[in-house]
KOLTI-854024 format. One line per field, with one value per residue (C-alpha): x, y negated, z. Coordinates in nm, 3 decimals. Layout:
residues N
east	c(X,...)
north	c(Y,...)
up	c(Z,...)
END
This chain:
residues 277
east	c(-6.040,-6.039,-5.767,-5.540,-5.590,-5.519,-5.198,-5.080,-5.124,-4.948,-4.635,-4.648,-4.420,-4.080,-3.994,-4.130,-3.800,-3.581,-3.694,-3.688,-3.366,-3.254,-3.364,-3.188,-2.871,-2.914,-3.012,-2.710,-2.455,-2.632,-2.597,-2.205,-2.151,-2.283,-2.119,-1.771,-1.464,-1.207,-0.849,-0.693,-0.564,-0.606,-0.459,-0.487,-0.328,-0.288,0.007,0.132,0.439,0.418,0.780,0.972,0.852,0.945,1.136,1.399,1.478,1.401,1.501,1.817,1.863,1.537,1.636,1.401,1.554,1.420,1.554,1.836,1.899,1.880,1.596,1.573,1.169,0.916,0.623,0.398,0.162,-0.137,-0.239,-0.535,-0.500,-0.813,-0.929,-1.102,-1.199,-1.427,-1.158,-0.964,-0.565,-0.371,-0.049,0.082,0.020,0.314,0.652,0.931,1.180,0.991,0.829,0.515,0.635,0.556,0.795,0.896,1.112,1.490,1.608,1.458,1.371,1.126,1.095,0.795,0.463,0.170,-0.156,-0.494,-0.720,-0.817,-1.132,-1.035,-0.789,-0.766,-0.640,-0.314,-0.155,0.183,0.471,0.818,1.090,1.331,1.626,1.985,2.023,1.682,1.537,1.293,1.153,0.894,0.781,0.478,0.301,-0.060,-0.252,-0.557,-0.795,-1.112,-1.328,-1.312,-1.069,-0.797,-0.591,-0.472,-0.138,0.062,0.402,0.610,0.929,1.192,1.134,1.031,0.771,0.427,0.345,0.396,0.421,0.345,0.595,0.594,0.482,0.207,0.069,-0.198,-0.192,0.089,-0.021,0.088,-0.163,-0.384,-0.321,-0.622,-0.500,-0.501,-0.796,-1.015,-1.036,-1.433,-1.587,-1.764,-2.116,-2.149,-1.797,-1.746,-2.081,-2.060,-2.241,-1.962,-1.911,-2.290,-2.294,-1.999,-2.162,-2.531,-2.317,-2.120,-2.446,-2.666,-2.342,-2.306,-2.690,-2.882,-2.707,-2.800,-3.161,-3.198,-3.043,-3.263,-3.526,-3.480,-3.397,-3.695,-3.936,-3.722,-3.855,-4.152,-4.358,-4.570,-4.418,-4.648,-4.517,-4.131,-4.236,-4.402,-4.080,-3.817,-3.791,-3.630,-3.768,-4.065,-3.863,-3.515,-3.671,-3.659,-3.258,-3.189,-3.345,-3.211,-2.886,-2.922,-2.997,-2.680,-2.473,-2.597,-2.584,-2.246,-2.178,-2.333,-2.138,-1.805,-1.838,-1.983,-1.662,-1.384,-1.513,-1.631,-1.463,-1.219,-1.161,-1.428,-1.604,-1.551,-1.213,-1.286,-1.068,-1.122,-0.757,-0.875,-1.094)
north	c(4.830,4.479,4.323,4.663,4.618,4.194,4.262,4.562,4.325,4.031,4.301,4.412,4.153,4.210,3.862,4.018,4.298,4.048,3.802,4.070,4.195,3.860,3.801,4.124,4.009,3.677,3.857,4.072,3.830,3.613,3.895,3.958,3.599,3.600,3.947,3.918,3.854,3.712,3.524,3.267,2.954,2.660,2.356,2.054,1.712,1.424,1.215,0.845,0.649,0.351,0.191,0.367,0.667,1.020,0.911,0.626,0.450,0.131,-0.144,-0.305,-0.601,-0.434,-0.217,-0.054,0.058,0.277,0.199,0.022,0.285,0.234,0.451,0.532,0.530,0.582,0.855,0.923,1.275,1.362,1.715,1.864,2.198,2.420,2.773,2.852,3.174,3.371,3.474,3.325,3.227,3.207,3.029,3.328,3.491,3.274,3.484,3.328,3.392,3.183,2.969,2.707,2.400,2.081,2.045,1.789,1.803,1.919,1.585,1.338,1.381,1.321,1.010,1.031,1.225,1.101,1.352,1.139,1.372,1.692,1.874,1.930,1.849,2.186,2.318,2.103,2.038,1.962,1.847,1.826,1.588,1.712,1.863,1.790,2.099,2.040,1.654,1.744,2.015,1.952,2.246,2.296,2.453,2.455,2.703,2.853,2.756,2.848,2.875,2.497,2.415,2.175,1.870,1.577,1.507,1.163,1.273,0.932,1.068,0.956,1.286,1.215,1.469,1.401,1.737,1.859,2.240,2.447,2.701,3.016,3.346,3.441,3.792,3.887,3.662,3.823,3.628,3.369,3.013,2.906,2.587,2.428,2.174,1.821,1.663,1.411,1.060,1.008,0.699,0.601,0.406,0.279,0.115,0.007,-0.139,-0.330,-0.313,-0.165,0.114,0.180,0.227,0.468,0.680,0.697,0.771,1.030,1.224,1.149,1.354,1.626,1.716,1.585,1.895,2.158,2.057,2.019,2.314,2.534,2.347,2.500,2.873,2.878,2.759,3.051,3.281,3.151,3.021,3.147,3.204,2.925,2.672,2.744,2.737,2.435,2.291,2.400,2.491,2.798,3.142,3.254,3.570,3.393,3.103,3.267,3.363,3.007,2.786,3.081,2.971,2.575,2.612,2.781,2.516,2.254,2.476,2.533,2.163,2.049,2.308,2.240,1.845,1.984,2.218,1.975,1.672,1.892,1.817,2.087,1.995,2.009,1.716,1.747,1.633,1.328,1.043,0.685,0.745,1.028,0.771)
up	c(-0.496,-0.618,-0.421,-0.514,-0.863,-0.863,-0.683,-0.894,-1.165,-1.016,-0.965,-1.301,-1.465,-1.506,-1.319,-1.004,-0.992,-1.093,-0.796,-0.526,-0.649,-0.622,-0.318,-0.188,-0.300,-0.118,0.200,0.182,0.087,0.426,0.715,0.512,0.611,0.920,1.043,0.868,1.117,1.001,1.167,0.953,0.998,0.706,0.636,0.403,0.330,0.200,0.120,-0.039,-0.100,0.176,0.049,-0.286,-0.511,-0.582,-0.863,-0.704,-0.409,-0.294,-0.562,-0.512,-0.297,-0.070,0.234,0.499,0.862,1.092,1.455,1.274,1.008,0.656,0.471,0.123,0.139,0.341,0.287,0.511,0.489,0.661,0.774,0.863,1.052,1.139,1.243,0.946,1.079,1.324,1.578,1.846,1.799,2.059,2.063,2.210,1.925,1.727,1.664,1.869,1.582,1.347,1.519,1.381,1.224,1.001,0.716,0.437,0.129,0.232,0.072,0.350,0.750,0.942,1.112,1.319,1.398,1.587,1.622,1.478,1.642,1.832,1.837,2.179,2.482,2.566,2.249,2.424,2.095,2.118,1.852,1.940,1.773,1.469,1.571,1.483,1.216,1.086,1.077,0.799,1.053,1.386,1.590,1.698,2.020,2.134,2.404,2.133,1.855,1.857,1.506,1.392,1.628,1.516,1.485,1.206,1.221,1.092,0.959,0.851,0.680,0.384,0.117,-0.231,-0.181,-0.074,-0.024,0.312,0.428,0.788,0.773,1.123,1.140,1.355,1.452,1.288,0.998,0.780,0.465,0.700,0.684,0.410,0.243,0.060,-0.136,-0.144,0.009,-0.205,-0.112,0.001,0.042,0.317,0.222,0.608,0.644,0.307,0.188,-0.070,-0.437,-0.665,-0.396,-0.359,-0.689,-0.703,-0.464,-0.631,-0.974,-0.825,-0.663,-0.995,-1.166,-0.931,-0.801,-1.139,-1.366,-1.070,-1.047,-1.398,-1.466,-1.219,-1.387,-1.694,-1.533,-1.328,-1.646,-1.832,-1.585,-1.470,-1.769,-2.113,-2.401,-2.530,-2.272,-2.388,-2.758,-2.729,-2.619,-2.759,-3.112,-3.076,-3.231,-2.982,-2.911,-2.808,-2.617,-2.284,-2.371,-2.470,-2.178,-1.941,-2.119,-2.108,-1.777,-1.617,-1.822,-1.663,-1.310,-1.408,-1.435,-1.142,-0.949,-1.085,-1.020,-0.638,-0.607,-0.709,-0.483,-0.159,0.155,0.251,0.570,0.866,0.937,1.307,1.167,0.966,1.035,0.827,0.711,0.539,0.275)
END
């Protein structure tokens, strides 16, 4: 029959296996992401030098006090904290004998810590003050998370480091929490409006989103058109033209996805605060 025959023949290239196959892989890698369970508990931050650096003290002749003590700096660190997984934590669930806590450098304490938001009240978040043989140290308590559940936290303390850490043991985690990195700086084209930073947010899509669709451009012509088409663009041997704008494509994928990578947000938006920009 007619309509056999035209489909057989629309089968029949090769860039028919390699789009199903394709597509199979997509399809499986989709129901593994939507079945997998997993319990882990992420973190990322963010941190400055408000007064002093991590190389000196304040300059002579200057002096900071905090409730009429003198400081050597002052540092303040923000942390995101998130289920980043499928399943439930409970704060039950923490080990009593190492219990969950923020921490900065052993060189300076912690002078204060104020929670910036809460996905929700419930979660009951709690942070308790330093104690005597441990000021760089604040425990931690809070009834569960759910998947995205979390809180940003405001830690003002005096250690040279930035870089804060969440040390505890928990059951079921015994890699212990998953820290992301330092979060990127992301501005905001509602609140700060204006045309350098309009600009800076136009240049920094045309660099991350103009290599991927160019790029896929240039794979999907690869597998898509004539020989004639690709040799009457490129001046490549007939043969290797197919090979070389399959190649010129996934470099400019691979660019696109690199810039997309290094500037995503790591953190979930539900827990996007303006200090965060």
């Amino acid at each position: 029959m007619a309509w056999i025959e035209s489909t057989l023949s629309f089968l029949s290239p090769g860039w028919v296996g390699s789009l199903i196959g394709l597509a199979g892989l997509l399809a499986a890698l989709i129901a593994y992401l939507c079945s997998r369970k997993r319990t882990s508990l992420s973190f990322a931050y963010l941190g400055e030098h408000l007064l002093g650096s991590d190389s000196a003290s304040l300059p002579q002749g200057i002096s900071v006090q905090y409730h009429g003590v003198d400081i050597p700096r002052l540092t303040r660190s923000i942390i995101v904290l998130w289920n980043n997984g499928e399943n439930t934590i409970l704060g039950s669930d923490v080990v009593e004998a190492d219990q969950l806590r923020f921490c900065v450098g052993s060189d300076g304490e912690l002078l204060s810590t104020s929670i910036l938001k809460a996905t929700r009240s419930v979660n009951d978040f709690k942070i308790k003050s330093p104690s005597a043989h441990a000021p760089n140290e604040a425990v931690v308590d809070f009834n569960y998370f759910d998947s995205g559940d979390g809180v940003v936290v405001e830690i003002l303390h005096t250690s040279k480091s930035r870089q804060p850490d969440i040390k505890g043991t928990l059951r079921g985690l015994p890699n212990g929490l998953k820290s992301v990195g330092r979060m990127t700086r992301m501005p905001s084209p509602v609140k700060r409006a204006g045309p350098s930073r309009v600009f800076a947010i136009i240049a920094s899509n045309i660099t991350t989103w103009v290599p991927i669709f160019v790029g896929a451009a240039f794979i999907l012509s690869a597998v898509f058109a004539s020989p004639e088409t690709l040799n009457a663009v490129l001046t490549f041997n007939l043969e290797q033209s197919n090979n070389a704008v399959m190649l010129m494509g996934g470099i400019y994928v691979l660019m696109g996805v690199i810039s997309l990578y290094m500037f995503r947000r790591k953190h979930p938006k539900t827990l996007h605060v303006e200090a965060l920009e």
